[in-house]
C-alpha positions as CSV (number, residue, x, y, z in Angstrom):
1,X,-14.6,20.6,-9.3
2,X,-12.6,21.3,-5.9
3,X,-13.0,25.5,-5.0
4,X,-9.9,26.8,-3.6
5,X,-11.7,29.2,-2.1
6,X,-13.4,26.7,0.2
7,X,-10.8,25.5,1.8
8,X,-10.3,26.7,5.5
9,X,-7.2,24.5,5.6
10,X,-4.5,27.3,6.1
11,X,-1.5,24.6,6.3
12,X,1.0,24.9,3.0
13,X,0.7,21.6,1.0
14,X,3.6,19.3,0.6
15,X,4.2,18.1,-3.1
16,X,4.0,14.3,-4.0
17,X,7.1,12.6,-5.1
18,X,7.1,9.9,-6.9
19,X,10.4,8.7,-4.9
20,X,10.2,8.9,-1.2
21,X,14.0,9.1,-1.4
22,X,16.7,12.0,-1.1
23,X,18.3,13.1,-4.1
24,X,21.7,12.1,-2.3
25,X,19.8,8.7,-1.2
26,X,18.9,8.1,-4.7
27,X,22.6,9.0,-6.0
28,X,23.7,6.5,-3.7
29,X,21.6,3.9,-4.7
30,X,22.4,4.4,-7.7
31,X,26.1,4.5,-7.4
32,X,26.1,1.2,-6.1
33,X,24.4,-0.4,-8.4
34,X,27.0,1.3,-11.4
35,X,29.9,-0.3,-9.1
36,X,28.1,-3.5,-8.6
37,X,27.2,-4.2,-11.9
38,X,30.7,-2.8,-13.2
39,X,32.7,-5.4,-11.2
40,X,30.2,-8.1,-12.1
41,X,30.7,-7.5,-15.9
42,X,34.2,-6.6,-16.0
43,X,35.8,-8.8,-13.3
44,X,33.4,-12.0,-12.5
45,X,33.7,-12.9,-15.8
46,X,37.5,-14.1,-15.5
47,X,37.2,-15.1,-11.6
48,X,34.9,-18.2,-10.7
49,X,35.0,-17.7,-7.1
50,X,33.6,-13.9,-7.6
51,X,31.1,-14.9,-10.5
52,X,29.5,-17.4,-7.9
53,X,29.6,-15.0,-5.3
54,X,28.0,-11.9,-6.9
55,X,25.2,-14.2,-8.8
56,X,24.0,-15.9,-5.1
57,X,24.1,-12.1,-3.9
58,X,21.8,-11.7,-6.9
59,X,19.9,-14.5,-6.0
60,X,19.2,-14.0,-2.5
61,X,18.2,-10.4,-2.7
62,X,15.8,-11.6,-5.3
63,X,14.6,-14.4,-3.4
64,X,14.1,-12.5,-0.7
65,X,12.0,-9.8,-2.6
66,X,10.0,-12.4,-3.8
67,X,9.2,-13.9,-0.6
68,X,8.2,-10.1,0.8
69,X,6.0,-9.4,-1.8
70,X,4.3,-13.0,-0.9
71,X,3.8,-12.3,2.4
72,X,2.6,-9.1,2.3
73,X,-0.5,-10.5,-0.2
74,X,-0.7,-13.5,2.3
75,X,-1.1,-10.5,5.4
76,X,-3.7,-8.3,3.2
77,X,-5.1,-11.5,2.7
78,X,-5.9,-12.0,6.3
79,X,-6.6,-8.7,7.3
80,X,-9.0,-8.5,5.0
81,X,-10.7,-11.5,6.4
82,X,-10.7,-10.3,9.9
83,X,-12.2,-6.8,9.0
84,X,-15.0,-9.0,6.9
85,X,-15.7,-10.7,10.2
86,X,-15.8,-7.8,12.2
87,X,-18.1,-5.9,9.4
88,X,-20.6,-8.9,9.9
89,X,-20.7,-8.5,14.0
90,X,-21.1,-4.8,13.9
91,X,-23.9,-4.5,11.3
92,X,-27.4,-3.3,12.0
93,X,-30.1,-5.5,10.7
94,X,-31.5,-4.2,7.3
95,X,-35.3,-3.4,7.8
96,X,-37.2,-4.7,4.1
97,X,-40.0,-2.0,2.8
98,X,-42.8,-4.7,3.1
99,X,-42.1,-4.8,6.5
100,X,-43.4,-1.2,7.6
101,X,-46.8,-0.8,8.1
102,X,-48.5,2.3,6.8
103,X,-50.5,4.1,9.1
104,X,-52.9,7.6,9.5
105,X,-52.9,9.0,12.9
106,X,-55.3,11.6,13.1
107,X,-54.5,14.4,15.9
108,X,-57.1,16.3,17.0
109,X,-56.1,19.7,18.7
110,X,-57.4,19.9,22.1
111,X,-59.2,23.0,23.2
């Protein structure tokens, strides 16, 4: 269990959101995506042109979410591998137990 009473950290703590966003930012956001997916249901449906339009928007924004995610495990990926390699160079070299000899050094006191 964490003592309060040992913390010499005098700073106030910040709470965690779950959102890093505003509450205007996120009302935005929001907003957007009402009027977006309003016109797409209410006026796509009886225009081609804008159907087409607003589903390739779709597409792309998905697309390119997809290929974010992708190359961000592909980076993690490598990064990882780079501080493996740099782990193995910076190492010590693990001494086994049958290796030490045991010995008795007597000291005598001089007088």
């Amino acid at each position: 269990m964490h003592d309060s009473s040992t913390v010499t950290d005098s700073k106030p703590q910040q709470a965690w959101n779950i959102c890093p966003l505003t509450k205007f930012q996120l009302s935005v956001v929001i907003s957007l995506l009402l009027a977006y997916s309003l016109i797409y249901l209410i006026y796509a449906q009886h225009h081609a042109i804008l159907f087409y339009m607003m589903t390739g928007l779709v597409a792309v924004l998905m697309a390119s979410l997809y290929t974010s995610g992708l190359l961000a495990v592909i980076y993690m990926l490598i990064m990882i591998n780079k501080f493996d390699k740099e782990l193995e160079h910076c190492t010590t070299t693990m001494i086994a137990i049958t290796d030490v000899k045991v010995t008795i050094v007597d000291i005598k006191s001089q007088k």
